[in-house]
C-alpha positions in Angstrom: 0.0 0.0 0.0 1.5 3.4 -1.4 1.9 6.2 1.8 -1.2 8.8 1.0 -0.5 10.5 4.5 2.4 13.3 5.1 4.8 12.4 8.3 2.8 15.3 10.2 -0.9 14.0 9.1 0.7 10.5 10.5 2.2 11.1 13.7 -0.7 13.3 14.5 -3.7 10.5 13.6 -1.0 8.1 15.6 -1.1 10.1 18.6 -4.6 10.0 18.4 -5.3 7.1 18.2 -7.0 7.3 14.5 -6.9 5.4 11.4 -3.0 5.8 9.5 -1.9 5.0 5.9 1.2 3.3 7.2 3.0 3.1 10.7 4.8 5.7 11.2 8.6 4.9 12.3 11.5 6.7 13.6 15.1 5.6 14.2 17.7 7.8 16.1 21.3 7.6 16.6 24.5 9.6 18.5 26.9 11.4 16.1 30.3 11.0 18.1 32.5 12.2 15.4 30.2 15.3 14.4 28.5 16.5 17.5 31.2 18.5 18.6 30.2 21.3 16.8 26.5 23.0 16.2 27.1 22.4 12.2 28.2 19.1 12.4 25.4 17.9 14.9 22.6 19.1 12.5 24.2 18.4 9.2 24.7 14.9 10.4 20.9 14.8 11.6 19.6 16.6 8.3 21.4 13.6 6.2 19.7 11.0 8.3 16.4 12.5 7.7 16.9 12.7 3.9 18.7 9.2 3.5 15.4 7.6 5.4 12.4 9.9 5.4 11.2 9.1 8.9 7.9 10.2 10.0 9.9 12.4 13.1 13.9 13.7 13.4 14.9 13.7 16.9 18.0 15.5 17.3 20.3 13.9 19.6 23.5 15.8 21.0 26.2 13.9 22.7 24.4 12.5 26.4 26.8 15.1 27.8 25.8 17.9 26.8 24.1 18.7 30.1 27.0 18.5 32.4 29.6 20.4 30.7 29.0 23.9 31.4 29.0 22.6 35.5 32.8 21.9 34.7 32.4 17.9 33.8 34.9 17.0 31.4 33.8 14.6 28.8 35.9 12.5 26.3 34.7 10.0 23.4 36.3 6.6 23.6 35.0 4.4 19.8 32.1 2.2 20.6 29.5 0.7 19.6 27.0 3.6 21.2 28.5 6.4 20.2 28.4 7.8 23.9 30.5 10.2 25.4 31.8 9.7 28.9 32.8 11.8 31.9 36.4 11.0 33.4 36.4 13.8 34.9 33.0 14.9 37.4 31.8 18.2 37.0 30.9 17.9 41.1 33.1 15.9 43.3 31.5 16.4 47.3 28.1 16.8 48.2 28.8 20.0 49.7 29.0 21.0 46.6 25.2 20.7 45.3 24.0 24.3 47.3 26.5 25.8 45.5 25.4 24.9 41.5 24.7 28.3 39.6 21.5 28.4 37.0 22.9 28.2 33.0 22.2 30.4 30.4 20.3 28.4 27.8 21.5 30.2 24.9 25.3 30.3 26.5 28.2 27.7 26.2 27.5 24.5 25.5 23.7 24.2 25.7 23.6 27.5 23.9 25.3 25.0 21.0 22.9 22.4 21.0 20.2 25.8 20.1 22.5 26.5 17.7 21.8 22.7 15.8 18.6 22.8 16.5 17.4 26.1 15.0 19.5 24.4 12.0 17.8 21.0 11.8 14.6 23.0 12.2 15.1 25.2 9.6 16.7 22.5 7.0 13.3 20.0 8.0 10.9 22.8 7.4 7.1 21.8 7.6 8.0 18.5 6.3 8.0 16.1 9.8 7.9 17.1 13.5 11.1 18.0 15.4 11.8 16.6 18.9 15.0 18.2 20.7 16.5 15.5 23.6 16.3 16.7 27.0 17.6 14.8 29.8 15.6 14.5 33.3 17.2 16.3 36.1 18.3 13.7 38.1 20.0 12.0 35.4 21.5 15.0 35.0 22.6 15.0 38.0 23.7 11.1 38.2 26.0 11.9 34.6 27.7 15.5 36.4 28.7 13.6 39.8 28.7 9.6 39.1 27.4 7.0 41.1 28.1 9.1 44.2 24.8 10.7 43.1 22.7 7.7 45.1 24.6 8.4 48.0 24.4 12.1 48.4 20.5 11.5 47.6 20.0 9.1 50.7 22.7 10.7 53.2 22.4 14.2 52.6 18.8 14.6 51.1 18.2 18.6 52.2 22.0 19.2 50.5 21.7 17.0 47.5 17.6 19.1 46.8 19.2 22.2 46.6 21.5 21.3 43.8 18.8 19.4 42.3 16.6 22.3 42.3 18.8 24.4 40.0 19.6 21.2 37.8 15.9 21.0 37.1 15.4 25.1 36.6 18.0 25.3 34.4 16.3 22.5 32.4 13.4 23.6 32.2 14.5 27.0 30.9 16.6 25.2 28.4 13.3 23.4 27.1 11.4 26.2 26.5 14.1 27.8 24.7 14.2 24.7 22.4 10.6 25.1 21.8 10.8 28.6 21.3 13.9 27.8 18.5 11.4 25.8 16.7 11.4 22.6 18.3 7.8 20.9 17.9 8.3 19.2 21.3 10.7 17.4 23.5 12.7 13.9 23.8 12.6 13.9 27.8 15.1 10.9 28.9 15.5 9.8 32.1 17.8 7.1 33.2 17.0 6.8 36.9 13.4 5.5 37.1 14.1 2.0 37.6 14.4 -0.3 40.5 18.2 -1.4 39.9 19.3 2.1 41.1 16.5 3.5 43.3 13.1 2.6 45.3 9.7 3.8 44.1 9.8 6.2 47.4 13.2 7.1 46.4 12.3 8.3 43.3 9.1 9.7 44.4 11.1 12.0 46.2 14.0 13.2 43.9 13.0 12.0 40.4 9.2 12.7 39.6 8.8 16.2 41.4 11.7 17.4 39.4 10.9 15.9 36.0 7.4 17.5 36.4 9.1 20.9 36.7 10.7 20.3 33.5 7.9 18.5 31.7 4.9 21.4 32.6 7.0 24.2 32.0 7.6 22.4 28.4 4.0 21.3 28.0 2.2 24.7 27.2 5.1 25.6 24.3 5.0 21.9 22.9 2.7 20.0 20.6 4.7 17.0 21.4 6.2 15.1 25.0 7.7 12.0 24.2 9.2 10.2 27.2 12.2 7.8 26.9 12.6 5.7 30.2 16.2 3.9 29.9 17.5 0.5 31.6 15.8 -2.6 32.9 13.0 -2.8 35.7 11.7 0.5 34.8 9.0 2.2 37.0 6.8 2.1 34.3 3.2 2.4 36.0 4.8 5.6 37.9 6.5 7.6 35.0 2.9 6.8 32.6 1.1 9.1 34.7 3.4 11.6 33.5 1.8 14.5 31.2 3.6 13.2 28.1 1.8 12.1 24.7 3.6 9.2 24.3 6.3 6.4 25.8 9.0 4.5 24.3 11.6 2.2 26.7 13.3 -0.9 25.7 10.0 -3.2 24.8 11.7 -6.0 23.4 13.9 -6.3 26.0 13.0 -5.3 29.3 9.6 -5.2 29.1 6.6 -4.8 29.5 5.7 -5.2 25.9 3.8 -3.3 24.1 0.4 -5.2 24.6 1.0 -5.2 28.3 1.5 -1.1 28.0 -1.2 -0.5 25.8 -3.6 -1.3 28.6 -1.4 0.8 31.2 -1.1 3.9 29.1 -3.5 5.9 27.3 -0.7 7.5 24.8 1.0 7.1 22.2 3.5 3.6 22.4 7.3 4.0 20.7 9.1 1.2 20.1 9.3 -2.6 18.7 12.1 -2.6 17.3 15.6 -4.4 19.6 18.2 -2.1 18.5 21.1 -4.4 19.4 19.3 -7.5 18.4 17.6 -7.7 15.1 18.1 -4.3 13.9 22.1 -4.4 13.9 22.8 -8.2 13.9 19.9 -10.0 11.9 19.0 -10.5 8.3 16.9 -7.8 7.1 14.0 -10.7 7.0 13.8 -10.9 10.6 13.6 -7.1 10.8 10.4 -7.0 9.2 9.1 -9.9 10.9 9.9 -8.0 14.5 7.8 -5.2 13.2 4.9 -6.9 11.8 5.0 -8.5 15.4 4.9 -5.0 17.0 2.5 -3.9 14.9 0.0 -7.2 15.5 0.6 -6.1 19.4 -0.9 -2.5 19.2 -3.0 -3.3 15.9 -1.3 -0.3 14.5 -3.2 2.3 16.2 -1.4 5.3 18.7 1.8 3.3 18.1 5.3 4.5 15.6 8.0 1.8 15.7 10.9 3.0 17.0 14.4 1.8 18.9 14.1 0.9 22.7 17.3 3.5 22.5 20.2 4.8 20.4 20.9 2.8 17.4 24.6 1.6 17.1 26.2 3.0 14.7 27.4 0.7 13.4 24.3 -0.8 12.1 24.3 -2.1 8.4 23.0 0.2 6.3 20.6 -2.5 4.7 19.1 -3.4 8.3 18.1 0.4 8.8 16.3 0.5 4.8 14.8 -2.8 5.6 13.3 -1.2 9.1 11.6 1.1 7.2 10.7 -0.7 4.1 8.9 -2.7 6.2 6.2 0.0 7.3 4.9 0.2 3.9 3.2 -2.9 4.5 
């Protein structure tokens, strides 16, 4: 069946839960060896667009991005993710956390990642919505001071909520400026909302207040909230009562799948697709047959096939036009 729908009259219908020509689908990816730079970051993201015509271009800057203007140094090491790391913490005592200054969106390194987007925005046009990635505050936090984070959270709670306060200010402020760039909505990540790192009360307490900062100072400026919740044994009933249009987490992996979330959340479902399973390692065959699956789950409707996270980049080229050959049905 030919595609009679645009990407925008898609992913709208999808998020409502109407009737679509096709699935839509969206793959994303880090640019290691470009994102150093505003042009590189969105001439690299503009290519992937035109190469694949997805139905949305999320614009993904190094994970890092956050931390570095807080004085973390970052360094890329080749692999298979095409993350960034942090030798170097951009906090290293928890006396430190009163003391965090508010950013300047439009300043430094975030004031780069404006920079890419206004470009990506610009070069996509009215041609597919635009989703700029914006991490939660705590894993904000968790990627400026390391694993020390969990500590300073149960030990010092008054100290570490100070520092937390600005983290999530200063993000928020950087979301509306993406939105105000052009940005149709946000990409809002968090790592921390699952049991292998904290307790529901836990993250009660220092995770869902402060991403609901971020997320209703972004809702009135955004068509689009699309949350990403990263890692295994996520806290999936708590985050879906988030006010977000739509979910995506690693389905194929870590559950739960996509007809178990279906009857849990009322949005939009992202995902299907095992990034470093079928997508990077399988004949293109089995590609298609993981997303008719997806697809049978959620009977096409309020669903886009999507990765549970970043594609490797090293994917074959052939896997990534058989992934979205095989929306056309």
């Amino acid at each position: 069946m030919g595609s009679s729908m645009s990407h925008w009259e898609r992913f709208r219908a999808a998020l409502r839960g109407d009737a679509v020509d096709r699935v839509p689908i969206s793959l994303w990816r880090h640019w290691p060896l470009e994102d150093g730079g505003a042009e590189g970051l969105a001439r690299a993201t503009l290519g992937w667009q035109e190469e694949h015509d997805f139905d949305l271009v999320k614009v993904t800057p190094a994970g890092t991005y956050g931390v570095e203007d807080w004085g973390a140094g970052t360094e890329y090491k080749p692999n298979r993710h095409g993350v960034r790391t942090v030798p170097r913490p951009g906090l290293t005592s928890f006396e430190e956390w009163p003391h965090l200054k508010p950013l300047e969106a439009k300043q430094g390194c975030l004031g780069r990642q404006l920079t890419a987007l206004r470009q990506v925005v610009e070069g996509v046009g009215d041609s597919a919505p635009v989703l700029m990635t914006v991490f939660s505050p705590l894993t904000t936090a968790m990627k400026l001071a390391g694993s020390r984070v969990f500590a300073d959270l149960r030990l010092q709670p008054e100290v570490f909520a100070r520092g937390l306060s600005v983290i999530a200010e200063t993000t928020a402020r950087f979301s509306v400026a993406c939105l105000q760039t052009g940005a149709h909505g946000i990409f809002f990540a968090t790592q921390c909302a699952t049991y292998r790192l904290l307790s529901e009360v836990e993250y009660r307490a220092f995770g869902e207040p402060y991403d609901r900062v971020v997320l209703e100072a972004a809702r009135s400026h955004a068509e689009i909230l699309l949350l990403h919740v990263h890692g295994e044994d996520i806290m999936f009933d708590l985050v879906a009562s988030y006010p977000v249009d739509g979910m995506n987490w690693h389905d194929r992996t870590a559950g739960p799948s996509l007809r178990e979330a279906g009857a849990r959340f009322p949005g939009m479902l992202v995902g299907g697709i095992n990034e470093w399973g079928a997508l990077s390692e399988a004949a293109p065959a089995e590609i298609e047959g993981e997303i008719r699956q997806a697809i049978d789950q959620t009977a096409g409707l309020r669903f886009m096939v999507g990765p549970g996270c970043v594609v490797p980049i090293d994917t074959p080229a052939e896997n990534l036009r058989a992934a979205r050959k095989a929306v056309e049905g």
